[in-house]
ZAMARGU-4260 file (C-alpha; in steps of 0.2 Angstrom, whole numbers, plus 5000, padded with zeros to 4 digits):
<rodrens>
0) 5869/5883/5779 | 5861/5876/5795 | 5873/5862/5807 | 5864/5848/5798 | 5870/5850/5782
5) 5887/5853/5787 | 5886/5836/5790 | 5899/5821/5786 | 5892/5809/5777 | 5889/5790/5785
10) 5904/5778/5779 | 5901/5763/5786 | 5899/5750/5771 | 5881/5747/5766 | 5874/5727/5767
15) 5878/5721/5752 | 5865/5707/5740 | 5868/5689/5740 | 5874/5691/5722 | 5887/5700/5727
20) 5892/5690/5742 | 5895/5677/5729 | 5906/5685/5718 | 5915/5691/5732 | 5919/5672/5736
25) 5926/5666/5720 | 5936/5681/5721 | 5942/5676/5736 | 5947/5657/5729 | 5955/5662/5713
30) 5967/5673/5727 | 5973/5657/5738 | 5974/5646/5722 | 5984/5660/5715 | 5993/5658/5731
35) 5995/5640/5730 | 6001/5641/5712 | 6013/5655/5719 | 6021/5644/5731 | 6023/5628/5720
40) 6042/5624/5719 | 6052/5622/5702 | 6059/5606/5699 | 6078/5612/5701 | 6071/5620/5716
45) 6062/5608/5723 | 6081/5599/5720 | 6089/5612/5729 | 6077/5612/5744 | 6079/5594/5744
50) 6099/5590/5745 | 6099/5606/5758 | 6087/5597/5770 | 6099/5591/5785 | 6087/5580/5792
55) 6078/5568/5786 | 6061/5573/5794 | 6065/5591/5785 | 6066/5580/5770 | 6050/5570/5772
60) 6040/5589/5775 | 6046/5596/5759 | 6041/5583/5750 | 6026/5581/5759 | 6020/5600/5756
65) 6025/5598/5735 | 6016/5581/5734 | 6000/5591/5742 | 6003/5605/5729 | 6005/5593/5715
70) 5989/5585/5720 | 5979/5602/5720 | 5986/5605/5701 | 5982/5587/5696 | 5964/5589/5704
75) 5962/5604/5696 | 5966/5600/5677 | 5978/5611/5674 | 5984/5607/5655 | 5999/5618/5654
80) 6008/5612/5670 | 6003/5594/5673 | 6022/5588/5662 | 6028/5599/5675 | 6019/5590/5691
85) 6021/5576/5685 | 6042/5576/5682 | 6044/5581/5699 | 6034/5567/5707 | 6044/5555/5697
90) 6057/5562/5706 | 6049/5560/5722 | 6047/5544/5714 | 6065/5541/5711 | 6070/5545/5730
95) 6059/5530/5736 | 6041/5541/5741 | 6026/5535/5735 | 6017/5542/5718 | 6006/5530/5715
100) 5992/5545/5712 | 6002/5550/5697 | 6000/5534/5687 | 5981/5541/5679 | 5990/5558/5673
105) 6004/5547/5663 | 5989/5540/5652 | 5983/5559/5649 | 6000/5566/5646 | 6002/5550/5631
110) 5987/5556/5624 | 5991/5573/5622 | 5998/5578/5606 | 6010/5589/5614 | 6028/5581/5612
115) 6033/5588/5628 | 6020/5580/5638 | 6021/5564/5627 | 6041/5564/5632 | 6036/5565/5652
120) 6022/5553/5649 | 6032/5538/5641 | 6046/5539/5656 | 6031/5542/5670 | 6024/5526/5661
125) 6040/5517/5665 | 6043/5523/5681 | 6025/5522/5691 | 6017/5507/5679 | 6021/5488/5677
130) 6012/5473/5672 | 6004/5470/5689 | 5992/5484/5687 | 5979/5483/5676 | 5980/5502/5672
135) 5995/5497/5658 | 5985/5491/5649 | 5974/5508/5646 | 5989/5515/5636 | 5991/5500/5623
140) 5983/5511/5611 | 5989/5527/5612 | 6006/5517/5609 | 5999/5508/5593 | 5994/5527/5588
145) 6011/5536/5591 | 6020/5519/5582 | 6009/5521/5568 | 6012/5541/5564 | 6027/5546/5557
150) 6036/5556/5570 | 6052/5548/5574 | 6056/5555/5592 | 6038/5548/5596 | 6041/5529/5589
155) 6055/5530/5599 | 6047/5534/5614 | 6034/5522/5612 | 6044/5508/5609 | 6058/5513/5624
160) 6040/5512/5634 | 6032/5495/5627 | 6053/5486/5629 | 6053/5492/5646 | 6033/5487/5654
165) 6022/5479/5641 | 6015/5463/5647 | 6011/5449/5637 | 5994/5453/5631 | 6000/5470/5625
170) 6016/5462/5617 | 6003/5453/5604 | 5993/5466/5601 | 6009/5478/5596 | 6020/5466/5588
175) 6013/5469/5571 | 6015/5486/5573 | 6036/5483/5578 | 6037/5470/5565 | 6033/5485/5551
180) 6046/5495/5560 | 6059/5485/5559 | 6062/5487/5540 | 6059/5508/5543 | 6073/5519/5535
185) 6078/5526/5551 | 6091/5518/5559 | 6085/5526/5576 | 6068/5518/5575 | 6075/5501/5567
190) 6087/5500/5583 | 6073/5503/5595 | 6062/5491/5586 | 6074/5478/5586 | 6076/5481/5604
195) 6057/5480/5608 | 6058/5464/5596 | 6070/5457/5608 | 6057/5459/5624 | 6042/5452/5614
200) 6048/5436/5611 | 6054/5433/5628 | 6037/5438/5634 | 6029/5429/5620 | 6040/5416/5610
205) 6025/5408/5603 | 6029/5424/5592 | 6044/5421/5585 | 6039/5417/5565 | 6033/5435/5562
210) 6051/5440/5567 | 6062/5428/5557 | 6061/5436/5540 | 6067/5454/5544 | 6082/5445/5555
215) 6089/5440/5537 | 6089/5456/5530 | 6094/5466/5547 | 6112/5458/5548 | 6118/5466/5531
220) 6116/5479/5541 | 6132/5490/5545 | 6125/5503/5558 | 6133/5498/5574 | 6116/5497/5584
225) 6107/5487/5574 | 6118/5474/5573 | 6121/5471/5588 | 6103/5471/5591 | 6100/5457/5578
230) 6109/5447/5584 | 6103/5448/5600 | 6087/5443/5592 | 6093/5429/5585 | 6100/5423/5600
235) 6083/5425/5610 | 6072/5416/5595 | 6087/5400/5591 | 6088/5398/5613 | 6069/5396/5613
240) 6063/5385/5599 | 6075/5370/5589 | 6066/5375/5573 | 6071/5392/5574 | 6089/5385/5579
245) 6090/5374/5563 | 6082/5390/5551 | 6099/5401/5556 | 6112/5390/5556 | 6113/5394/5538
250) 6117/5410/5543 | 6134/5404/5551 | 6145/5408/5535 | 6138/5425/5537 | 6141/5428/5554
255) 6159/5421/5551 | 6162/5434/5541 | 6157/5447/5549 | 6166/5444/5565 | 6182/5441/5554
260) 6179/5458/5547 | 6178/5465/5564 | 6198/5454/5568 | 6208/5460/5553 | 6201/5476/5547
265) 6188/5483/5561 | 6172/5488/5561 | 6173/5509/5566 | 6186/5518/5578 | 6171/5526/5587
270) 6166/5508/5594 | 6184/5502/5597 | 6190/5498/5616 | 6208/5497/5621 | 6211/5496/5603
275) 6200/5479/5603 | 6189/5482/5588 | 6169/5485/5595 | 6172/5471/5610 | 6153/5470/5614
280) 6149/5464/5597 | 6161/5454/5595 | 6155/5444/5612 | 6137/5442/5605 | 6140/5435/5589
285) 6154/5423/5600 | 6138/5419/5610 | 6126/5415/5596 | 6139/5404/5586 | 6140/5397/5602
290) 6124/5390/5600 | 6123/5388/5583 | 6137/5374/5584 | 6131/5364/5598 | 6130/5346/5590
295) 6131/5351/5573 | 6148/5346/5565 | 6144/5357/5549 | 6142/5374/5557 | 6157/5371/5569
300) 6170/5365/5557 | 6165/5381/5549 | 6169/5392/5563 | 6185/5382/5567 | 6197/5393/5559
305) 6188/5409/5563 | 6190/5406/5582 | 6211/5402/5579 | 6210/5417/5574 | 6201/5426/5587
310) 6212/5415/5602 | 6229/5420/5593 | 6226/5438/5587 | 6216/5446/5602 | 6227/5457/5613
315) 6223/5452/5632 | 6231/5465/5641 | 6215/5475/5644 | 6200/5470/5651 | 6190/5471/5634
320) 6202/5459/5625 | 6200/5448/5639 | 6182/5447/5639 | 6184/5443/5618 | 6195/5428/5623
325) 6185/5421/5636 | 6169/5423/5627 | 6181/5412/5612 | 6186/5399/5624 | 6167/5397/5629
330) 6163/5395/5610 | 6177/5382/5608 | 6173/5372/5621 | 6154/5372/5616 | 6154/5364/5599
335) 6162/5351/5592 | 6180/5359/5588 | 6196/5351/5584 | 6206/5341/5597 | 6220/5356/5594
340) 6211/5369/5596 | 6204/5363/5615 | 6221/5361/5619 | 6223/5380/5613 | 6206/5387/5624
345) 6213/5375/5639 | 6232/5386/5638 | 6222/5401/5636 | 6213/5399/5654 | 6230/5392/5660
350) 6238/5410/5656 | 6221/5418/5662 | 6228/5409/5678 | 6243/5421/5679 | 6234/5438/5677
355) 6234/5450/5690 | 6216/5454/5689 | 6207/5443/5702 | 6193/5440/5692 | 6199/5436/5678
360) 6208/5423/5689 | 6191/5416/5697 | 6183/5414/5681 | 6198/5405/5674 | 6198/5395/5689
365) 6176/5390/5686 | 6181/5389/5669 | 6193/5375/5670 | 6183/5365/5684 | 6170/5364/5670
370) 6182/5355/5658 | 6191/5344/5670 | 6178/5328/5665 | 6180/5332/5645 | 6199/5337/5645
375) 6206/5330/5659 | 6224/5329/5650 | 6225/5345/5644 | 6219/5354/5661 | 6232/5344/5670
380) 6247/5352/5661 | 6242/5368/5672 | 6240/5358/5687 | 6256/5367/5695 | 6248/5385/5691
385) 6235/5379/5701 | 6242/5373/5715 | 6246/5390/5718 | 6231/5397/5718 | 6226/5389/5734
390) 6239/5403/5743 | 6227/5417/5734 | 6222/5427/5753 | 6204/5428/5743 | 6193/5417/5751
395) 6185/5413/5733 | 6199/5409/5724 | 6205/5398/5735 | 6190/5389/5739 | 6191/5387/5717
400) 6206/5380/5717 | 6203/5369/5729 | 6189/5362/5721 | 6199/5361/5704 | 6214/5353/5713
405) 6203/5338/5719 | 6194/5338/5703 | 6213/5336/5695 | 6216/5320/5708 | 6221/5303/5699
410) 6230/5287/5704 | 6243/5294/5694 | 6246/5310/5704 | 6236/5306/5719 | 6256/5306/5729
415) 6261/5324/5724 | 6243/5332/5725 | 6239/5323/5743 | 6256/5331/5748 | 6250/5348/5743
420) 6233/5348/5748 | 6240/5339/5766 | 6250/5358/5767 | 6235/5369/5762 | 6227/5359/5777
425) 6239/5367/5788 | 6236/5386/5783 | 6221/5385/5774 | 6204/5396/5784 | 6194/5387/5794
430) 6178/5387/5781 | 6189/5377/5771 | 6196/5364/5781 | 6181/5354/5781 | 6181/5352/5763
435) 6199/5352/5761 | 6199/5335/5774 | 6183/5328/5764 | 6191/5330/5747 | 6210/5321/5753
440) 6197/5308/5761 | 6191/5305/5747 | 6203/5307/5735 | 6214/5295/5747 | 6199/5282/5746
445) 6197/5280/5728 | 6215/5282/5720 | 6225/5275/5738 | 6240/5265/5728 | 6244/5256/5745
450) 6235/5251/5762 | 6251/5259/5770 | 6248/5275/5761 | 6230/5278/5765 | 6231/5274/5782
455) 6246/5289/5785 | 6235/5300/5774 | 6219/5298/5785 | 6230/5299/5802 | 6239/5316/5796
460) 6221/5322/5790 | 6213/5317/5808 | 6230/5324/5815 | 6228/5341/5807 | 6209/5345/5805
465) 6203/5331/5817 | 6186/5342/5823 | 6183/5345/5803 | 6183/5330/5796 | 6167/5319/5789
470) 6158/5311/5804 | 6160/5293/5794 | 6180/5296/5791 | 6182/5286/5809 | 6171/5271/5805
475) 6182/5270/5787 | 6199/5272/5795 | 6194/5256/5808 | 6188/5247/5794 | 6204/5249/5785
480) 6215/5245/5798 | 6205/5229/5801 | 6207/5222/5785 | 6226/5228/5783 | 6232/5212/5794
485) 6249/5217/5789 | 6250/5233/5796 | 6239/5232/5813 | 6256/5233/5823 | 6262/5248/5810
490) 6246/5257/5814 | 6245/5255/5832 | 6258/5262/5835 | 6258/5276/5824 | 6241/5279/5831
495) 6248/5277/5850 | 6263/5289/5846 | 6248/5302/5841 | 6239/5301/5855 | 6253/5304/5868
500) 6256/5320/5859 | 6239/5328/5857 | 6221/5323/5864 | 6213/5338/5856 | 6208/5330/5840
505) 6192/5320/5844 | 6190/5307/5827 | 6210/5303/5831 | 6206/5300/5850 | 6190/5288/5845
510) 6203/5277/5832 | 6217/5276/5840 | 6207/5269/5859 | 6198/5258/5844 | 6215/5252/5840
515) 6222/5249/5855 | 6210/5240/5863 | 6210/5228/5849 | 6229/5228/5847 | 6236/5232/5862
520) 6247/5216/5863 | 6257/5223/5846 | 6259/5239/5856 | 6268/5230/5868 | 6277/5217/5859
525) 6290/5231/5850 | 6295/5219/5835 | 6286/5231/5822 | 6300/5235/5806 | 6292/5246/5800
530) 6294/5260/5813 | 6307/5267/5824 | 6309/5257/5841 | 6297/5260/5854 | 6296/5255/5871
535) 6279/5255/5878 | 6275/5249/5895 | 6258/5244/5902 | 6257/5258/5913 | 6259/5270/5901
540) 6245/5267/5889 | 6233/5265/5905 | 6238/5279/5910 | 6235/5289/5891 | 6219/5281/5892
545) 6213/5287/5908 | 6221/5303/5904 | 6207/5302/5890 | 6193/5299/5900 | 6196/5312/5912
550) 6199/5328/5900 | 6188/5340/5898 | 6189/5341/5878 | 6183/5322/5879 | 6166/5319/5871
555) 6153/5307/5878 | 6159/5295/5862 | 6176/5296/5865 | 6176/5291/5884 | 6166/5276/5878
560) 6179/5269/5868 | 6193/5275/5878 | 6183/5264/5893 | 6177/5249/5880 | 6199/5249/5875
565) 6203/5248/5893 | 6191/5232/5895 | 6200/5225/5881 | 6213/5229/5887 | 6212/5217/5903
570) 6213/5201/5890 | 6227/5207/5881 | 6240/5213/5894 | 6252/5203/5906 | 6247/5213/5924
575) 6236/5214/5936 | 6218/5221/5930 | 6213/5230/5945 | 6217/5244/5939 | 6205/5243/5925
580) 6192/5237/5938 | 6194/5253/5948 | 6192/5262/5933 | 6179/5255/5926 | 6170/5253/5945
585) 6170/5273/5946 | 6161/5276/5929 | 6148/5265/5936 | 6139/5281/5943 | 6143/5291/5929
590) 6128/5306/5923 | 6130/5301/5905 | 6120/5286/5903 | 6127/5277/5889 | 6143/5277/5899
595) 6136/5273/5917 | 6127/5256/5904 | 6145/5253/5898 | 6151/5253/5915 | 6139/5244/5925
600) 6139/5230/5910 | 6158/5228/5911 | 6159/5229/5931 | 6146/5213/5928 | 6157/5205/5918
605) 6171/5205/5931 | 6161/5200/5943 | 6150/5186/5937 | 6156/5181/5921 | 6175/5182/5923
610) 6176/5166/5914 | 6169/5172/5900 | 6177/5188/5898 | 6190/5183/5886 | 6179/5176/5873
615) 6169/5191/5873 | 6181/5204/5870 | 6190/5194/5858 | 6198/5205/5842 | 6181/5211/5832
620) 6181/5202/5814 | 6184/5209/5798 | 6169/5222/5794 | 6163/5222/5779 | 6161/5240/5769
625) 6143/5247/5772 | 6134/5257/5783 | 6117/5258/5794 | 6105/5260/5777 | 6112/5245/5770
630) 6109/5233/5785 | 6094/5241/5787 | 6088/5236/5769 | 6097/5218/5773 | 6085/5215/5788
635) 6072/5220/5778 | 6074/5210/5766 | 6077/5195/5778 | 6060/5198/5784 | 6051/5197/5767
640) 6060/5183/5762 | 6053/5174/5776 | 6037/5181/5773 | 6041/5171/5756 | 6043/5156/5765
645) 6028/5157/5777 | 6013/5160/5765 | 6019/5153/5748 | 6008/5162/5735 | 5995/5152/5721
650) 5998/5161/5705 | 6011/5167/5694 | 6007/5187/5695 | 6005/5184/5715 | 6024/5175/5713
655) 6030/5191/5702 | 6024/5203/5712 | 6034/5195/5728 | 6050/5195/5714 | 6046/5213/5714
660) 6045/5215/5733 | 6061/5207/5733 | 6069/5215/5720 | 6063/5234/5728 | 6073/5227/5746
665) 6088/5220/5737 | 6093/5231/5721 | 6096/5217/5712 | 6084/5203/5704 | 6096/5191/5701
670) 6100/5186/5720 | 6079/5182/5721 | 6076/5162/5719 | 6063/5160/5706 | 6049/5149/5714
675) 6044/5136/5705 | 6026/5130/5697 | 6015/5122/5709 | 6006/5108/5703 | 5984/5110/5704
680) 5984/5099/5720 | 5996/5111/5727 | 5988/5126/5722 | 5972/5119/5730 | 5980/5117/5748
685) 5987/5135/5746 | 5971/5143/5743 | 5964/5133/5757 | 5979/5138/5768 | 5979/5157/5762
690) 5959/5158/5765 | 5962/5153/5784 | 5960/5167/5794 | 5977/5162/5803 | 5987/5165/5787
695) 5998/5179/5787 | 5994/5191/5770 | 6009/5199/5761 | 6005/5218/5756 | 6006/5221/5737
700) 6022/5230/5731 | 6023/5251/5729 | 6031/5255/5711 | 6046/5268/5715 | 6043/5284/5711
705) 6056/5295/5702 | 6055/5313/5706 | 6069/5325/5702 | 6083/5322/5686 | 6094/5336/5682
710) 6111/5333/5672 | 6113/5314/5678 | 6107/5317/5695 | 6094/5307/5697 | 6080/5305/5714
715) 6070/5287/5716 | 6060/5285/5729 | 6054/5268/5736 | 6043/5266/5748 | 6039/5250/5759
720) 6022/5249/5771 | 6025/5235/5788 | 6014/5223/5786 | 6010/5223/5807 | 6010/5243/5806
725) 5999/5250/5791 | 6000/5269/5797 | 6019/5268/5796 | 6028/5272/5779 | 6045/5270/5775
730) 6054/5279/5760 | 6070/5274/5753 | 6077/5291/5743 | 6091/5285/5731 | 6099/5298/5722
735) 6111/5292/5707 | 6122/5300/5696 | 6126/5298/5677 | 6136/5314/5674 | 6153/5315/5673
740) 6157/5324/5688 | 6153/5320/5706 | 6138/5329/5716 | 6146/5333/5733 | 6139/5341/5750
745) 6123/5333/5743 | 6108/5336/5758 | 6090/5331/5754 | 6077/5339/5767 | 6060/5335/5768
750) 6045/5341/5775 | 6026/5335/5778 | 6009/5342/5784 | 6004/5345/5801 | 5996/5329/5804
755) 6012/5319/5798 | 6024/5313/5807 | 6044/5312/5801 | 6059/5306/5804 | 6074/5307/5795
760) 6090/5294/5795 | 6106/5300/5792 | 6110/5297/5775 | 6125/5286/5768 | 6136/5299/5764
765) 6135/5315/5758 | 6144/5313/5740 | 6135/5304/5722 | 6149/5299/5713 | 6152/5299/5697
770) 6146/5289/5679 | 6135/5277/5689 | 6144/5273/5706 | 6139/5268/5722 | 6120/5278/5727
775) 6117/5289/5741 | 6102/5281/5749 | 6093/5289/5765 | 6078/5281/5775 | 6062/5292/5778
780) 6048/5286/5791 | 6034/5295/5790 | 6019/5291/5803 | 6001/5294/5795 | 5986/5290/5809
785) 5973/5298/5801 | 5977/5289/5784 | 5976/5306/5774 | 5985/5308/5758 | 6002/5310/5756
790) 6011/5325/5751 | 6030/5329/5753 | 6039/5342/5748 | 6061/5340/5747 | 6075/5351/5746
795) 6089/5347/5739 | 6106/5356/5740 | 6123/5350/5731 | 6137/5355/5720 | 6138/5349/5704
800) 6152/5355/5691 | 6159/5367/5704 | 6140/5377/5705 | 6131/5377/5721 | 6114/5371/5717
805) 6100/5371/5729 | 6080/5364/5723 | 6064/5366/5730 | 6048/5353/5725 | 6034/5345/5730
810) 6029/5327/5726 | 6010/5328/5724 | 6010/5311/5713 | 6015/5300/5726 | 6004/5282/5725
815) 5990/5278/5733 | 5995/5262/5741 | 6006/5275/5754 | 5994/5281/5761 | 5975/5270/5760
</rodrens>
């Protein structure tokens, strides 16, 4: 054998076809997504890896790389694994990532007739879809196919899935479907069905009729779920529709029955609590007589005895009793019970007042201030107990209580509550003094049994909280003291002996230089009995109110009355006035200029009309009670009437539609003079006079406008237009109350477009009484140029039966004549 055949054969691979390139290829792909597959994370270890990440940027790149591999199986269809994928995205989902990408493969997982991808479909479905998306809607039949077949771990998830996110179109095309279940012979799918019953209607209550007649054969029920369900259906149909609520209160014995089964005998040891007998149920069917009794005397004086029963029997020291005896109380109070039994729900609450649990103390508290208006009498037996709730160190509770303390003030304990509150004031937070001074204010104001009285209460209240008090408390306390003749010598020096002692308490410092500039010869006189003797020299009370007028903590206010009670002052002492002269010279050049006016003005009136200075700064005259809108309103008035008189008007409807103009400033048509019928020869010269170009025209009357009414409260708006200024708008807003309890920290804000202009008065006072008193009015002037229509949108904020309401609106409807 020769050297070439000994040798080696070549092994370098030979070119290989295209076909087999190919193959080669796929080979190769099937390899990285067997890869891919390979590295894919379990869903306990994809947990694991999670909770172990120590940042959370390691966190976001875990998630980041499974979300990449659960898109790779979900693009590539695979049927075995996507419940898989799919759970842990909704746990991706549940940690707050987005998984919007898996909301298609729910739909395929529901359609599947695999339970286990049905199971993870239903909660995905729950999870990722809602009835914003119109992709929920995809599943609507799929759902009406797994309701219709009769596998009951499917119904169940379907209906779970249509109660939780079916919208209202899929609601009516399902209900049918529900109503058959709800008569099915498994309890699990009846209870679910119920359930689903329950969402329906509050998406759809146009619905209600297909559901009333299985309600009437669902409470002979005994199975615990159901039950309870039902009756949570009927509770939804009876709130939205007063035929539905006059079809069930026939149902009252029944339900009567039942809940004095569950009192005396119980219903199952398995749903007891505390050794209260199935508590929740008990609740809802306390709720739905509730209901059923408002203003029907039948169906309460049936449940009368029942509800003894409950009040009397129920244990209340656990928290589940306690709920049963509240939820009582409610019920009593609701419909129209017996006068004893009122009595009985009011004790209940008072002894609600002495449990250590602090909510159970605040709802006692909210409770009660809702019955102070009905049963006044029998809320004030526990008026002690409350009392001492204003010491609670929780800031709720306390702020409760003394809002049910004020609500409990009458002229026959207005003495012994003003004492206590007067304390509370002492010690009480700072967020609570404002309102503590407003409500002894008031209080003081309408059940005051002396002048005497109310004048000490309002100077302990500026003495104590003077900074927190109501910015109208100092305009009221000089209007009191003015017309109390008999006590302007008590009071000045009551209101001197405060000022020497403390100048910090601005309201007090403004009343008492108010007062003693206009009784500063009382001060001195000293023959006052109904104080201890005091000696009080001229000096001295120059010297307190330049002391005034030269502290820091004195306001711009303040140093103008402390300076107008020195000018009065120089009438009404014995001395020499140039002290007062020097004073009064050096504010001359003061930088405030409403004090530097003063100043100059009073410098003026030493130096050129000396003579006339003691008739000027004579005592001021007895004020009569109103405030800035109400002369506002007077002036206006005053105008139109002399518009009246100017340009007398031809015709009957022209005459009534001043009436009305008048009647819009006043309030009141019966202070308008009638005018009286003109003869034709008198008519004739009127027309000729009101044809002259020289003849002023009178502007046709708005109608008021009302805009908001919610329990009593009520919002009119009046609106006047100035004859000389058509662009200019005024707007009256007078808010009335007929409820029995008053609307307090009442604030109306408005708002206009762009091209408006507005300015809002301060209003005439922040609190609507009760039962029709005195309004609240506040004055709006709104500048239009471009004479566009009108909108306005208010806010209102108040209280109103101890709840803080607050409302939002737009007036669209406002007339044209405001605007054209």
């Amino acid at each position: 054998m020769g050297r070439g055949e000994g040798k080696r054969p070549d092994r370098r691979p030979t070119p290989a076809w295209p076909c087999t390139r190919k193959r080669q290829g796929e080979r190769n792909g099937v390899e990285a997504e067997a890869r891919m597959v390979v590295t894919s994370l379990k869903l306990q270890d994809l947990i694991e890896e999670i909770r172990g990440a120590k940042t959370q940027a390691q966190e976001r790149e875990v998630i980041q790389k499974e979300c990449a591999h659960i898109r790779a199986s979900f693009r590539d269809g695979d049927p075995l694994h996507r419940h898989r994928q799919l759970a842990k995205l909704l746990y991706v989902h549940m940690l707050g990532y987005p998984a919007h990408f898996g909301q298609m493969e729910c739909l395929k997982l529901i359609a599947s007739p695999r339970f286990t991808d049905k199971r993870v479909g239903y909660l995905g479905a729950m999870l990722l879809l809602d009835e914003r998306q119109d992709a929920h809607l995809l599943i609507t039949n799929s759902i009406k196919n797994d309701l219709s077949q009769g596998m009951q771990a499917v119904q169940g998830l379907a209906l779970c899935t249509l109660s939780t996110m079916g919208s209202a179109e899929m609601c009516r095309d399902l209900a049918t479907e529900v109503e058959k279940l709800l008569l099915e012979p498994s309890t699990y799918v009846r209870k679910k069905a119920v359930l689903t019953a329950v969402h329906i209607i509050r998406k759809v209550p146009e619905l209600s009729d297909i559901f009333l007649p299985p309600c009437a054969k669902l409470l002979h029920e005994r199975h615990h779920g159901i039950l309870l369900g039902t009756i949570t259906l009927i509770t939804e149909l009876c709130e939205r529709s007063p035929a539905t609520l006059k079809h069930f209160r026939k149902v009252v014995p029944q339900l009567v029955q039942i809940l004095r089964t569950l009192v005396t005998t119980g219903y199952s040891t398995e749903h007891s609590i505390s050794g209260v007998s199935d508590p929740f149920l008990q609740v809802q069917i306390l709720r739905l007589l509730r209901i059923l009794g408002q203003n029907h005397e039948e169906s309460s004086e049936s449940m009368n005895d029942l509800l003894a029963q409950v009040a009397t029997n129920t244990d209340t020291s656990r928290n589940a009793g306690s709920a049963v005896l509240f939820e009582t109380v409610l019920t009593i109070m609701d419909i129209r019970s017996a006068a004893g039994l009122r009595v009985l729900a009011v004790n209940i609450l008072g002894r609600f007042l002495r449990n250590n649990d602090k909510n159970i103390r605040y709802v006692a508290l909210t409770s009660l201030l809702r019955l102070v208006q009905s049963d006044h009498s029998a809320v004030q037996r526990h008026r002690s107990t409350v009392v001492e709730c204003l010491r609670e160190p929780d800031a709720s509770l306390s702020r409760r209580a003394l809002e049910l303390s004020l609500a409990l003030m009458n002229s026959s304990n207005v003495r012994a509550m003003t004492q206590e509150l007067q304390g509370f004031l002492e010690s009480c937070p700072h967020d609570l003094r404002a309102d503590c001074a407003s409500g002894i204010l008031l209080a003081a104001e309408r059940f005051a049994p002396t002048k005497r009285w109310h004048i000490d209460t309002i100077l302990h209240v500026l003495t104590t909280a003077g900074t927190h008090v109501r910015d109208d408390a100092v305009a009221n306390l000089t209007q009191l003291i003015g017309g109390a003749q008999e006590l302007h010598a008590y009071s000045v020096r009551r209101l001197y002996s405060a000022l020497a002692q403390d100048i910090s308490q601005q309201p007090l410092v403004q009343v008492a230089a108010w007062c003693i500039g206009e009784y500063g010869d009382l001060l001195l006189e000293g023959n006052c009995e109904e104080t201890e003797p005091l000696q009080v020299e001229e000096e001295a009370v120059l010297a307190l109110l330049e002391r005034v007028l030269q502290s820091h903590m004195s306001l711009p206010a303040t140093r103008g009355y402390a300076l107008t009670a020195l000018m009065k002052l120089s009438t009404r002492l014995r001395g020499d006035n140039n002290r007062i002269r020097q004073v009064v010279s050096i504010y001359g050049s003061c930088l405030d200029m409403e004090l530097q006016q003063r100043a100059v003005e009073y410098n003026t009136l030493f130096r050129k009309y000396d003579h006339m200075r003691a008739a000027i700064l004579e005592k001021m005259p007895l004020m009569e009670r109103g405030g800035p809108q109400v002369d506002e309103e007077a002036k206006e008035s005053k105008e139109a009437a002399q518009l009246l008189e100017a340009a007398p008007v031809a015709t009957e409807p022209q005459a009534s539609k001043l009436l009305d103009l008048l009647d819009l400033l006043d309030g009141t048509s019966g202070d308008a003079q009638k005018i009286p019928s003109l003869d034709t020869a008198t008519e004739d010269t009127l027309i000729q006079l009101l044809d002259s170009p020289c003849a002023p025209t009178v502007p046709a009357p708005i109608p008021n406008l009302k805009v908001f009414e919610r329990e009593g409260l009520q919002l009119i708006l009046s609106f006047v237009r100035p004859p000389g200024t058509p662009a200019l708008l005024f707007i009256t807003v007078t808010a009335t109350n007929a409820s029995k309890g008053d609307v307090t920290h009442f604030i109306c804000q408005a708002a206009v477009p762009k091209s408006f202009q507005l300015q809002l008065q301060a209003p005439s006072g922040n609190t609507v009484p009760a039962q029709g008193g005195l309004p609240m009015t506040q004055l709006l002037r709104i500048l239009n140029p471009t004479k566009a229509p009108l909108r306005l949108k208010l806010r209102l904020t108040y209280n109103h039966f101890g709840q803080s309401v607050q409302e939002i609106f737009e007036v669209n409807n406002l007339p044209a004549e405001t605007w054209q």
